[in-house]
N, CA and C atoms as an extended XYZ file, in Angstrom:
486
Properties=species:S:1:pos:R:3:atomname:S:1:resname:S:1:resid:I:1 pbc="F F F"
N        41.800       30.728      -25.236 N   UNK     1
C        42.169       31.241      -23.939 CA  UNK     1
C        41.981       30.133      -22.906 C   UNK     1
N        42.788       29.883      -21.939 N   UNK     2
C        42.928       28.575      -21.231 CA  UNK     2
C        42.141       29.546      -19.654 C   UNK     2
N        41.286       28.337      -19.348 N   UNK     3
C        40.440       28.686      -18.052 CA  UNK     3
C        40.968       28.618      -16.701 C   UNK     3
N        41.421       29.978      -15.848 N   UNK     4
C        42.326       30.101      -14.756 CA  UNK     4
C        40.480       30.271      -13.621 C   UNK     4
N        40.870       28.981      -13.042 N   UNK     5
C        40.436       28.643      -11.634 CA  UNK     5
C        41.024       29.178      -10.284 C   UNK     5
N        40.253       30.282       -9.745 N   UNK     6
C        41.270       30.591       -8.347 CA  UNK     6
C        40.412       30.014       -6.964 C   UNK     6
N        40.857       29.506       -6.227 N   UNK     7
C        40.320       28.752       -4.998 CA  UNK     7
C        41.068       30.175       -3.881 C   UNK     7
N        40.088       30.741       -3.267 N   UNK     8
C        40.317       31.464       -2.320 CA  UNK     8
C        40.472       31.015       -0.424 C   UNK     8
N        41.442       31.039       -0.350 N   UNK     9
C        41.632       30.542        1.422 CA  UNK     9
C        42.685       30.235        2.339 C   UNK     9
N        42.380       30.197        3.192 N   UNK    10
C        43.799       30.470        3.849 CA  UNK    10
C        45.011       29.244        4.179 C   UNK    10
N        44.040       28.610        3.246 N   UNK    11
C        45.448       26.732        3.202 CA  UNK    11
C        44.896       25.894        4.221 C   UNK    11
N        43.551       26.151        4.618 N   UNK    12
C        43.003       25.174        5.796 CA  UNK    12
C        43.133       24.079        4.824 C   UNK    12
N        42.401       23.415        5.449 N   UNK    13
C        41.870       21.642        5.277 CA  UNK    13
C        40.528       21.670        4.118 C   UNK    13
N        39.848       22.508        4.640 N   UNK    14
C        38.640       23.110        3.517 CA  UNK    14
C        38.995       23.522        2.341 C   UNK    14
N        40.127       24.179        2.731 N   UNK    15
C        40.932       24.883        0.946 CA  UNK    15
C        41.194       23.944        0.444 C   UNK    15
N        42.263       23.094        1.339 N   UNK    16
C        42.772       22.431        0.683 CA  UNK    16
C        41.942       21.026       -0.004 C   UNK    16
N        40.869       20.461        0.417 N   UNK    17
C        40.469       19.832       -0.362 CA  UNK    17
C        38.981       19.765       -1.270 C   UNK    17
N        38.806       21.491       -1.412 N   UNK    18
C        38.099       22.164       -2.386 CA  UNK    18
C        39.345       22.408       -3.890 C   UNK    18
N        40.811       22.507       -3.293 N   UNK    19
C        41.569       22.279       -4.056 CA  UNK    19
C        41.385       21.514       -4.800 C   UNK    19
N        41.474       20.023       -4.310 N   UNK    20
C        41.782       18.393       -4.443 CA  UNK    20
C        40.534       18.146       -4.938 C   UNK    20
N        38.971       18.307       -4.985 N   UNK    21
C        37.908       18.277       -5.455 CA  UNK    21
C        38.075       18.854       -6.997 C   UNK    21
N        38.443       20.342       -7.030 N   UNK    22
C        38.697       21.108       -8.529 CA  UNK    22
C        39.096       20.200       -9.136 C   UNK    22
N        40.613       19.625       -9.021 N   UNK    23
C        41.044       19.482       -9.627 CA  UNK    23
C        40.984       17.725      -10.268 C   UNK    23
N        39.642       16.899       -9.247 N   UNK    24
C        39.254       16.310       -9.983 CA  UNK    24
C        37.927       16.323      -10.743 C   UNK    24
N        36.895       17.468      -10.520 N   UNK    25
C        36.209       17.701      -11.099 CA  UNK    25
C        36.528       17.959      -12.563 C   UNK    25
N        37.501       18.471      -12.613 N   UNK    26
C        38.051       19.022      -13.842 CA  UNK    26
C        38.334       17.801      -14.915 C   UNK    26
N        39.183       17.231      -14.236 N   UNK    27
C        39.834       16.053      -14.767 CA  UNK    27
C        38.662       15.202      -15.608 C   UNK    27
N        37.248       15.334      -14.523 N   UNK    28
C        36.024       13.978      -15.177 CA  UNK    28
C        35.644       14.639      -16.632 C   UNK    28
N        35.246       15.949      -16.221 N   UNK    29
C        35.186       17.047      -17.553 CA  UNK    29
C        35.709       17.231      -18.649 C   UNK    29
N        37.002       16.405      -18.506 N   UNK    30
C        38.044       16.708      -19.709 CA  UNK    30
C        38.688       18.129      -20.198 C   UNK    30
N        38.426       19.211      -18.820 N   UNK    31
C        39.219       20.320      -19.034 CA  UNK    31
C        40.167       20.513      -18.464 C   UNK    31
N        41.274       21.115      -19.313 N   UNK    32
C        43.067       21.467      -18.797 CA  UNK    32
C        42.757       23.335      -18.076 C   UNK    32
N        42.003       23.259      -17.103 N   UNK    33
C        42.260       24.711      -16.922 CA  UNK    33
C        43.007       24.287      -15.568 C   UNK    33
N        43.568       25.960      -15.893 N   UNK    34
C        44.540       26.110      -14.212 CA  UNK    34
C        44.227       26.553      -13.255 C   UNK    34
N        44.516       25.546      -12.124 N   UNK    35
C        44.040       25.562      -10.893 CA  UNK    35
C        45.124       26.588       -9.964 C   UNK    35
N        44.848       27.851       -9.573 N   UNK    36
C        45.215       28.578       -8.713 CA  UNK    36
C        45.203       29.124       -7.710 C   UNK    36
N        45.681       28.708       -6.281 N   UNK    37
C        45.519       28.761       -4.791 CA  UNK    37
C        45.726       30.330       -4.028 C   UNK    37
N        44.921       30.946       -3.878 N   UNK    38
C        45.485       32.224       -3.069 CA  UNK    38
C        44.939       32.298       -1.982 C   UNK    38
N        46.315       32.367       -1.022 N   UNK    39
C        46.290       32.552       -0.019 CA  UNK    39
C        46.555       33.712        0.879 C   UNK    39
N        46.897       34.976        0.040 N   UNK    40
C        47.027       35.853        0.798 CA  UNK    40
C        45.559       36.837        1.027 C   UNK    40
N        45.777       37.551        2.205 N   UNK    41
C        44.600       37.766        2.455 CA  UNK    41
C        44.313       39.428        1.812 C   UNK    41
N        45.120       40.000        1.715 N   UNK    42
C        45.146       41.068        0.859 CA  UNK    42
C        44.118       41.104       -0.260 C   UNK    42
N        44.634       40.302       -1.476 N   UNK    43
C        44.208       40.034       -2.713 CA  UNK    43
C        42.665       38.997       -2.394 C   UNK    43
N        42.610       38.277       -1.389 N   UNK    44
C        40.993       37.968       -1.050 CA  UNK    44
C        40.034       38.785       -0.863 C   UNK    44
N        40.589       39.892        0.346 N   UNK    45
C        39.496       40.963        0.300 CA  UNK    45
C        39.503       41.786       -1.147 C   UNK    45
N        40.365       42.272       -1.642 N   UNK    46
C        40.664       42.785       -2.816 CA  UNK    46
C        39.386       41.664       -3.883 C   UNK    46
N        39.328       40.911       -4.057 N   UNK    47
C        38.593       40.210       -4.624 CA  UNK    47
C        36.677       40.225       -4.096 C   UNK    47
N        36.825       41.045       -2.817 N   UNK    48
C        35.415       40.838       -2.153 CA  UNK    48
C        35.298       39.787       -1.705 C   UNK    48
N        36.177       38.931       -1.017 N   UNK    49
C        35.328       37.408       -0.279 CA  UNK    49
C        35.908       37.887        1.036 C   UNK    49
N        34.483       37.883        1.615 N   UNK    50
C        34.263       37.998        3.038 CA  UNK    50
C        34.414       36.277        3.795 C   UNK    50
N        33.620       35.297        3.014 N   UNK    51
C        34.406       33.915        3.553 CA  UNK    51
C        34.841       32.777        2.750 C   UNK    51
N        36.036       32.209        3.426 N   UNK    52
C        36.515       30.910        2.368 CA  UNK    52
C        36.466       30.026        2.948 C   UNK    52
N        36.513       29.324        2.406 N   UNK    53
C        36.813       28.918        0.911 CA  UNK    53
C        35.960       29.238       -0.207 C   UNK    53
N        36.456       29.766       -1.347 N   UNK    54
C        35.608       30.311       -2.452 CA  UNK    54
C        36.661       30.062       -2.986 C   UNK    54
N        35.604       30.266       -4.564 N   UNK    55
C        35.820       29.486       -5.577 CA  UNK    55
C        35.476       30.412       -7.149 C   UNK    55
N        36.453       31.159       -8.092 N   UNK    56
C        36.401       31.979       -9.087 CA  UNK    56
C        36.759       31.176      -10.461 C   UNK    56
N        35.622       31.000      -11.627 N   UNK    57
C        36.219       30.861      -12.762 CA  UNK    57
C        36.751       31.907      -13.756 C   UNK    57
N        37.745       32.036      -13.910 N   UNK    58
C        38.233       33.567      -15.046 CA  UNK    58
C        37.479       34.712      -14.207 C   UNK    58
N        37.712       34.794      -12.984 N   UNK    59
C        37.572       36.054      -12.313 CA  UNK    59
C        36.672       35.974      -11.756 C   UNK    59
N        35.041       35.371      -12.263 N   UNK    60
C        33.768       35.620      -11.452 CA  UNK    60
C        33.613       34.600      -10.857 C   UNK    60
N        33.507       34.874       -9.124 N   UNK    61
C        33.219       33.895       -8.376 CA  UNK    61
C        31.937       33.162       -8.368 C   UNK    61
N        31.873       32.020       -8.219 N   UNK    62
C        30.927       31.302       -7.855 CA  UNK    62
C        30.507       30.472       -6.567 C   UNK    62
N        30.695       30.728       -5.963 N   UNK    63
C        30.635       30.625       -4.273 CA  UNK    63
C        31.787       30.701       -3.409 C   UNK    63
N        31.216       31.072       -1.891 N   UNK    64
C        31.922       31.468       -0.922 CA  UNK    64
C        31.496       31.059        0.327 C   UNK    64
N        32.572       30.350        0.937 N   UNK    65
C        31.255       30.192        2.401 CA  UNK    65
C        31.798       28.800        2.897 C   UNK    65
N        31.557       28.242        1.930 N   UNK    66
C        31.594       26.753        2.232 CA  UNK    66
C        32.028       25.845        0.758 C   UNK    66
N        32.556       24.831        0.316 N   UNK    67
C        32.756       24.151       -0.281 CA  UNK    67
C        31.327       23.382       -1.135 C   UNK    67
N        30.755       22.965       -1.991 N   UNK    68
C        30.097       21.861       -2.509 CA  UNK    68
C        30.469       20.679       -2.824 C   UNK    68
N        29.636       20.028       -2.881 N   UNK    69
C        29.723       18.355       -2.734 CA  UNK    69
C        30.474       18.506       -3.982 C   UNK    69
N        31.300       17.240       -4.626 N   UNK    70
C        32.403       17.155       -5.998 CA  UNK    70
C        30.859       17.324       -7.317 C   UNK    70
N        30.064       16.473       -6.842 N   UNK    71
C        28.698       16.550       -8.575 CA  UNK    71
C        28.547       17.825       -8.694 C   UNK    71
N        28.013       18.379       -7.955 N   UNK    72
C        27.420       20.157       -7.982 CA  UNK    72
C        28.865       21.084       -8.610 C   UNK    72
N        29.946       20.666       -7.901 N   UNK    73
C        31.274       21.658       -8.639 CA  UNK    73
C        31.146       21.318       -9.694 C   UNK    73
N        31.385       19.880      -10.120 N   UNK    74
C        31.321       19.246      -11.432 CA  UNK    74
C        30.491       19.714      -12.673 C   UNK    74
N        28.917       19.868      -12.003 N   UNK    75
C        28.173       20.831      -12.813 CA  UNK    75
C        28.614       22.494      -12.926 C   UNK    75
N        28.881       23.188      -11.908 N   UNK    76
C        29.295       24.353      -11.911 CA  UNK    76
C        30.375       24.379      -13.209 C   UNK    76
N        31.439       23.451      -12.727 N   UNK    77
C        32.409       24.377      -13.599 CA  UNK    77
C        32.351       23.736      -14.968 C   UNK    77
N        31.486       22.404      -15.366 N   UNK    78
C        31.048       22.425      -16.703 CA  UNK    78
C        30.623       23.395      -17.479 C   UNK    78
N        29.503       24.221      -16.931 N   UNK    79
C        28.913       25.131      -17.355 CA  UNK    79
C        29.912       26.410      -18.084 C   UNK    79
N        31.193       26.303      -17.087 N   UNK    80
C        31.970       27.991      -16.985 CA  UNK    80
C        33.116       27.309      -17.854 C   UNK    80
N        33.916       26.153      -18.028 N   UNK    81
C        34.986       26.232      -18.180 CA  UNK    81
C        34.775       25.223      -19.639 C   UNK    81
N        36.331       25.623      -20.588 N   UNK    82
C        36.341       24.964      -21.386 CA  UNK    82
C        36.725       23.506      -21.594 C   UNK    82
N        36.528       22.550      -22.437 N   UNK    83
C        36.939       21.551      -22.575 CA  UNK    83
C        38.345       21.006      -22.810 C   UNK    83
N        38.935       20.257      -23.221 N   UNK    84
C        40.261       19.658      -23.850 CA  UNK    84
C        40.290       20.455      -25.026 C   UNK    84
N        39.280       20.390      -26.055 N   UNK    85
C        39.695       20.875      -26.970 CA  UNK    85
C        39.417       21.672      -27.231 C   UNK    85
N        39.618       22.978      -26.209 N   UNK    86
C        38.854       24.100      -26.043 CA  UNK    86
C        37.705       24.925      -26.230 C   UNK    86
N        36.907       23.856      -26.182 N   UNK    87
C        34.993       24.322      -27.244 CA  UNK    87
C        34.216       24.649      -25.542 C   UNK    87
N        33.971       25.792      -25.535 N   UNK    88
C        33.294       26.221      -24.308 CA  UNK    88
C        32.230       25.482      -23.959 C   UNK    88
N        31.750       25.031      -22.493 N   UNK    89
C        30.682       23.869      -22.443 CA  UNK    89
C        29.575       25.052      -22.737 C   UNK    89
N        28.814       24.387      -23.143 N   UNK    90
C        27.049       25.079      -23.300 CA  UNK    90
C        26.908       26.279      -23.818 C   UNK    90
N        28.244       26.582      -25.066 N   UNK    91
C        28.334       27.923      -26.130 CA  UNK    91
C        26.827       28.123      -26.722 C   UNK    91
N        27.181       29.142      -27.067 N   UNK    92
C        25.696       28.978      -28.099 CA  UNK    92
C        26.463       30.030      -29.080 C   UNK    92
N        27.444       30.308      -29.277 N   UNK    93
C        27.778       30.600      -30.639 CA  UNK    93
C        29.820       30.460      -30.885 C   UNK    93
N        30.324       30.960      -32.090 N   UNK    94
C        30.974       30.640      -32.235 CA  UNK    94
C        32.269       31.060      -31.730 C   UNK    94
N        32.000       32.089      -30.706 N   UNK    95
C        33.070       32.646      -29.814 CA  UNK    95
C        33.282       32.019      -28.593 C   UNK    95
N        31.764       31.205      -28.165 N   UNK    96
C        32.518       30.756      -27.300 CA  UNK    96
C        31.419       31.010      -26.150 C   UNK    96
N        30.892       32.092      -26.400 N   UNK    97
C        29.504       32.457      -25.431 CA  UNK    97
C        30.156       33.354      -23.883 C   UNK    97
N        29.425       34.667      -23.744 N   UNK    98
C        29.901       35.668      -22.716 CA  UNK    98
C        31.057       36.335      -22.822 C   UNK    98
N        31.636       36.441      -24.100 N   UNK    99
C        32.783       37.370      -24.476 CA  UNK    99
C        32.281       38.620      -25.037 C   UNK    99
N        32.012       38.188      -26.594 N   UNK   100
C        31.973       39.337      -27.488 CA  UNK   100
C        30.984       39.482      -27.882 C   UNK   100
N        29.603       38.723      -27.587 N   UNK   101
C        28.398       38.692      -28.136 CA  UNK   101
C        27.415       38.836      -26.654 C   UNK   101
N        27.772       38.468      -25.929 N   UNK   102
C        26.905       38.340      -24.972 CA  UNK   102
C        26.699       36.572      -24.850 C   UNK   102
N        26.500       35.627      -25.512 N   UNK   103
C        26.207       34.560      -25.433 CA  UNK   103
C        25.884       34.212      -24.434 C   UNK   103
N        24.709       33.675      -23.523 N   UNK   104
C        24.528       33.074      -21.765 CA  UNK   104
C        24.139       34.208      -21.059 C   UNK   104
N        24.619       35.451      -21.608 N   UNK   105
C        24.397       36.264      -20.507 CA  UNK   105
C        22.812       36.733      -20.168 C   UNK   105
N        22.271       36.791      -18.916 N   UNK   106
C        21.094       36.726      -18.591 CA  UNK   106
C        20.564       38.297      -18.818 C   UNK   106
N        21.123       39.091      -18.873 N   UNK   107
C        21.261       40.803      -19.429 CA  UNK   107
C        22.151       41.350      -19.882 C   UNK   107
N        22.159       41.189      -21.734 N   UNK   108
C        22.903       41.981      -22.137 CA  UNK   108
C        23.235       43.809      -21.966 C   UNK   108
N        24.202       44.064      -21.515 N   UNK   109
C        24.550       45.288      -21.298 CA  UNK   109
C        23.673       46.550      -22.578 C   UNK   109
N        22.925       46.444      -23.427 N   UNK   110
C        22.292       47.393      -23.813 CA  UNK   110
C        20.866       47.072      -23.038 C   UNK   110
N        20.947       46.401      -22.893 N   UNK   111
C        19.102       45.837      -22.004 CA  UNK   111
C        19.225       46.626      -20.900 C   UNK   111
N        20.082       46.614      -20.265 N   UNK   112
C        20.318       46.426      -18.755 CA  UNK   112
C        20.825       48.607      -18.971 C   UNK   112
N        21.412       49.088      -20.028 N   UNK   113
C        21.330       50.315      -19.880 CA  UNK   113
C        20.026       50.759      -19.930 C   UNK   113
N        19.371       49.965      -20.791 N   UNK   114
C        17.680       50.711      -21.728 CA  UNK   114
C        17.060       50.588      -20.533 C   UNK   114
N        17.384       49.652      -19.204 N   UNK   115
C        15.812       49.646      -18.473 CA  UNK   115
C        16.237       50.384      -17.521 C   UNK   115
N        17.395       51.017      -17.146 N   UNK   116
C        18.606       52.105      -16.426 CA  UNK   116
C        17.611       53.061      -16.711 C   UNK   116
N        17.753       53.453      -17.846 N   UNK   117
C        17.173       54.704      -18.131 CA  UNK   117
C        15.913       54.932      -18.293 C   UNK   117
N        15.079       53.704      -18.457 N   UNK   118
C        13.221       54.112      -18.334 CA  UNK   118
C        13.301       54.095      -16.967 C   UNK   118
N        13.826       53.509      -16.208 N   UNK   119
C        13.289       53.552      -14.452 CA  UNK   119
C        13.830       54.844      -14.193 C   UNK   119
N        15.056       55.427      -14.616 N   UNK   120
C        15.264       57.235      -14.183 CA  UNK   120
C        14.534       58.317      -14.779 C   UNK   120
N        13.580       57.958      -15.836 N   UNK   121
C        12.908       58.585      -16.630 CA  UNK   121
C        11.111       58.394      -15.586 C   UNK   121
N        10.918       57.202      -15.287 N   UNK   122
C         9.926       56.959      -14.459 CA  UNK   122
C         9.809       57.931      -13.035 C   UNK   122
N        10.924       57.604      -12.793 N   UNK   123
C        11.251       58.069      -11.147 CA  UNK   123
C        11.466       59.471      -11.025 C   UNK   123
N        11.824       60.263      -12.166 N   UNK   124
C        11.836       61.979      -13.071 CA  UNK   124
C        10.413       62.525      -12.917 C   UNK   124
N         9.433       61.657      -13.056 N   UNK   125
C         8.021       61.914      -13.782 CA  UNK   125
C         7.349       61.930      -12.241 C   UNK   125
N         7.744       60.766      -11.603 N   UNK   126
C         6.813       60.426       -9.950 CA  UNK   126
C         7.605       61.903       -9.305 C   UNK   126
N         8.379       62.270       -9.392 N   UNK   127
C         9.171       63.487       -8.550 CA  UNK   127
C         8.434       64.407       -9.205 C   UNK   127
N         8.175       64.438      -10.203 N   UNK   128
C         7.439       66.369      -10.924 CA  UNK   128
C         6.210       65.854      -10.240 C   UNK   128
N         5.612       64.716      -10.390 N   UNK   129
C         4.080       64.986       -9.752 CA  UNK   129
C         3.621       65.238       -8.838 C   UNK   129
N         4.653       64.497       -7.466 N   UNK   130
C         4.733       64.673       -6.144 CA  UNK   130
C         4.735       66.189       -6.371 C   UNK   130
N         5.571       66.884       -6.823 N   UNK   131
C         5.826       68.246       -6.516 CA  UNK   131
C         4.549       69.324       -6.999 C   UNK   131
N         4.186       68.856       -8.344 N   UNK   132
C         2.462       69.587       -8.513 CA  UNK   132
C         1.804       69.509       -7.814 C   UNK   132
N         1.915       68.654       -6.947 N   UNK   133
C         0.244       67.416       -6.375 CA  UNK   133
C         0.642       68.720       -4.528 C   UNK   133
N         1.919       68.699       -4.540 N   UNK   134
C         2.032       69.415       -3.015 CA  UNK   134
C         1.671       71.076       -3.875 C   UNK   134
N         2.330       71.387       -4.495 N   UNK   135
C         2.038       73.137       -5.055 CA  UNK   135
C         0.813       73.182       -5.042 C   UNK   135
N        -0.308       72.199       -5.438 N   UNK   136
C        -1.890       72.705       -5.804 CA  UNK   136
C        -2.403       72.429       -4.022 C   UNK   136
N        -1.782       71.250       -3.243 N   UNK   137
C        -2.612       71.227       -1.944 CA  UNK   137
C        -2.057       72.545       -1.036 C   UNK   137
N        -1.012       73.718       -1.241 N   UNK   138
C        -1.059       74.416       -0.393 CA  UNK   138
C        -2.050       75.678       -1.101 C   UNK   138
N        -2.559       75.771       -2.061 N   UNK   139
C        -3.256       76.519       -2.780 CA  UNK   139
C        -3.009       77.284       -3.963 C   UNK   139
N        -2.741       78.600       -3.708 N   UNK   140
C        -2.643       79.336       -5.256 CA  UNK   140
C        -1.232       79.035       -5.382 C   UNK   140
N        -0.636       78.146       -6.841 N   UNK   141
C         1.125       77.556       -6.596 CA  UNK   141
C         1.570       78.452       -7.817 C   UNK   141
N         0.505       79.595       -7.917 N   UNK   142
C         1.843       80.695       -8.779 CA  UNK   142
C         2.141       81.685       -7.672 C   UNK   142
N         1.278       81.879       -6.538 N   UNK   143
C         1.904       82.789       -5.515 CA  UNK   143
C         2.139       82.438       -4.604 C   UNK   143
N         3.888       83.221       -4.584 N   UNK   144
C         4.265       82.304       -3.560 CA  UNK   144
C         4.356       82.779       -1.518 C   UNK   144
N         4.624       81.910       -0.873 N   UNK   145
C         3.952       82.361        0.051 CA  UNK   145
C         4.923       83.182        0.799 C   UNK   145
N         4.564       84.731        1.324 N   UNK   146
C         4.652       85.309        2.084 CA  UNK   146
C         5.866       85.277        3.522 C   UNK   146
N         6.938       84.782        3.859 N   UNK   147
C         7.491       84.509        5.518 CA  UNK   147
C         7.008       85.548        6.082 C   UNK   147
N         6.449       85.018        7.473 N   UNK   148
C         6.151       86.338        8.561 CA  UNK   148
C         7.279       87.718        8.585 C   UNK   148
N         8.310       87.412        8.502 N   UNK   149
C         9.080       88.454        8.961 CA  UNK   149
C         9.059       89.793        7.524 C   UNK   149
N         8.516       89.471        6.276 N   UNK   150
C         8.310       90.237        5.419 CA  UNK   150
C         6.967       90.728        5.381 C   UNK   150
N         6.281       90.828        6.216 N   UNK   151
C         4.490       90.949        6.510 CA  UNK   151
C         4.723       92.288        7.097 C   UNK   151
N         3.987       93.016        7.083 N   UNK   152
C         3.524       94.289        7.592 CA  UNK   152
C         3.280       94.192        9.032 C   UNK   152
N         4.054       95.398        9.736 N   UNK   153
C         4.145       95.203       11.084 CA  UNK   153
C         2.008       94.985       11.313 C   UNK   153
N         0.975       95.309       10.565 N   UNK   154
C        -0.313       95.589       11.320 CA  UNK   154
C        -0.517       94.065       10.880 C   UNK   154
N        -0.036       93.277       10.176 N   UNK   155
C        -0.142       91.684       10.012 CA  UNK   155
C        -0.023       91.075       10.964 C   UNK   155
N         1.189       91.215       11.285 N   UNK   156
C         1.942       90.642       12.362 CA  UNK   156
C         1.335       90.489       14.128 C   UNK   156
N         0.809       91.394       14.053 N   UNK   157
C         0.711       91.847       15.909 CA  UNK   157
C        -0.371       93.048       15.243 C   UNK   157
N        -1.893       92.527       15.242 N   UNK   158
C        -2.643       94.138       14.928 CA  UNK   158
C        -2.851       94.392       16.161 C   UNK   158
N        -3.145       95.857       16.333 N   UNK   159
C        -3.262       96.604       17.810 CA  UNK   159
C        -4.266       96.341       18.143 C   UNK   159
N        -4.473       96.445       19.541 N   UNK   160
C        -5.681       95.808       20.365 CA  UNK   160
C        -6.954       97.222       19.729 C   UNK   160
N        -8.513       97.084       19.810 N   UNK   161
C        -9.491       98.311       19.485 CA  UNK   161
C       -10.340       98.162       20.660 C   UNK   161
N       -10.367       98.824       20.751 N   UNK   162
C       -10.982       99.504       22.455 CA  UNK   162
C       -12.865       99.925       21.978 C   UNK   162
């Protein structure tokens, strides 16, 4: 699969030579990915960038805001993009790394469900206790309490005794 680079912005001077940077960063790297300019502003917000120039490898952006110096892109998109002969930089297995295995990824999606669900299981448990802990401080919490307006008129207002 060949690595599509999108540079987000509106064709300033900044775009344009965050353009001209990519595409020699790329070049030192020895990767053929494609460099793609969007400029409409539709498909930017559509994308979530609030400012450009920004900068997406295969969809996930990696900054917005401002441009980086050419070394720092250079490192960036080593990391994300493939080589000439298409061997992903810094794989750690044979797909290629962050496809089908997870490879790189800092939370694999069963991790990241499993700790989903102990923190809603946690936060289940702090809610029942809160709720015992108030039932026992108003007192007896199998009976429940009384509203004035169901009280016996001599509850309510007892008559004055002379």
């Amino acid at each position: 699969m060949k690595d599509v680079i999108t540079i987000y912005g509106s064709g300033c001077a900044k775009c344009a030579a965050l353009a001209e940077t990519t595409r020699e960063a790329l070049a030192e790297i020895g990767s053929k990915a494609e460099v793609v300019k969007e400029t409409d502003f539709a498909k930017i917000a559509a994308a979530g960038i609030a400012r450009t120039p920004a900068l997406a490898v295969n969809g996930k952006l990696l900054f917005s805001g401002k441009a980086p110096d050419r070394e720092t892109l250079k490192e960036l998109l080593a990391e994300r993009v493939s080589d000439a002969r298409g061997n992903a930089a810094g794989a750690s297995c044979a797909c290629g790394g962050g496809c089908c295995c997870g490879g790189g990824a800092k939370n694999p999606p069963k991790k990241t469900l499993r700790r989903l669900v102990v923190w809603a299981v946690v936060l289940l448990a702090l809610i029942a206790a809160v709720r015992l802990w108030n039932r026992a401080s108003q007192g007896d919490a199998d009976v429940p309490a009384q509203p004035a307006a169901e009280q016996p008129a001599d509850a309510r207002n007892p008559a004055p005794r002379c």
